[in-house]
C-alpha positions in Angstrom: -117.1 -59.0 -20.8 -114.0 -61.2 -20.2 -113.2 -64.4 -21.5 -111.4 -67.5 -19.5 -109.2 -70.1 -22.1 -107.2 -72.6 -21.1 -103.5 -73.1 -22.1 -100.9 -76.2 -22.3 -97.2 -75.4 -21.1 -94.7 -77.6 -20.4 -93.3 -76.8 -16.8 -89.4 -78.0 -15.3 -89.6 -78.7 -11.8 -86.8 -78.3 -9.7 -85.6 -81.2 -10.5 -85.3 -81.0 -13.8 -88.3 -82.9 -14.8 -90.6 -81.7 -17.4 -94.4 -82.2 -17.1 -97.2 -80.4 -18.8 -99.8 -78.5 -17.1 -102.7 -76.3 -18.2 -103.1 -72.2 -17.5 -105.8 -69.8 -17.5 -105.9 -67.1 -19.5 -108.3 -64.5 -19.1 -109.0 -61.9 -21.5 -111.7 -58.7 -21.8 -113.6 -57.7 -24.7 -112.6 -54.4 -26.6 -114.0 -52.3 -29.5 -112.9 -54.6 -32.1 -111.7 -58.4 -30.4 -110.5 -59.4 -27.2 -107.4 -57.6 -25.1 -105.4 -60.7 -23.1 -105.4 -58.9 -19.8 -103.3 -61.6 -18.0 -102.4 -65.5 -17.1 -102.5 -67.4 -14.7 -99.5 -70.6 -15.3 -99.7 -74.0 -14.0 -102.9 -74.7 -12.1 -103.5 -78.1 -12.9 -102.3 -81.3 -14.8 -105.7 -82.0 -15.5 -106.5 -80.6 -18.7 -110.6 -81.0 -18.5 -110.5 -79.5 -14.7 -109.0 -76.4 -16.2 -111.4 -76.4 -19.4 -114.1 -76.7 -16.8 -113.2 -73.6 -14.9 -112.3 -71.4 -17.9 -116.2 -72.4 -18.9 -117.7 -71.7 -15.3 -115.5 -68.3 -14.9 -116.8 -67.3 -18.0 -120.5 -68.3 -18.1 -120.4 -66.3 -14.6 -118.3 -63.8 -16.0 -115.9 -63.6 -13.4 -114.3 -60.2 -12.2 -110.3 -61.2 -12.7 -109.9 -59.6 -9.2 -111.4 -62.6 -7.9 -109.5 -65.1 -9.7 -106.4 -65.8 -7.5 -109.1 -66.8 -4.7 -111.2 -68.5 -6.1 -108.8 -70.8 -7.8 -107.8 -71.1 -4.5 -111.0 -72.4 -3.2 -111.0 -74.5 -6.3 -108.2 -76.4 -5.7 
């Protein structure tokens, strides 16, 4: 089973300016809790957009294969 959250990181562009943006971070369940098996960093300044996919990815449970892509599609 995996498990999609959200995180908050504060990003500096190349111009030195400093925004914060939300991650995904997507975890799988083992024997006793939850392994983090990876992140994915800045994929939107919309914090409720990002909430939204980490509920849909994990309602659908999906495969972290097929993450990069369909962020992609996503976006």
């Amino acid at each position: 089973m995996f498990r999609y959250l959200p995180f908050k990181e504060d990003i500096v562009s190349s111009d030195v300016t400093v925004y914060t943006s939300f991650g995904i971070r997507f975890m799988q369940s083992a024997g006793n809790g939850w392994v983090k098996l990876n992140s994915v960093s800045d994929v939107s300044v919309d914090k409720s957009f990002v909430a939204n996919l980490c509920k849909l990815f994990t309602d659908n449970q999906l495969d972290p294969i097929h993450l990069t892509d369909v962020l992609e599609d996503s976006l």
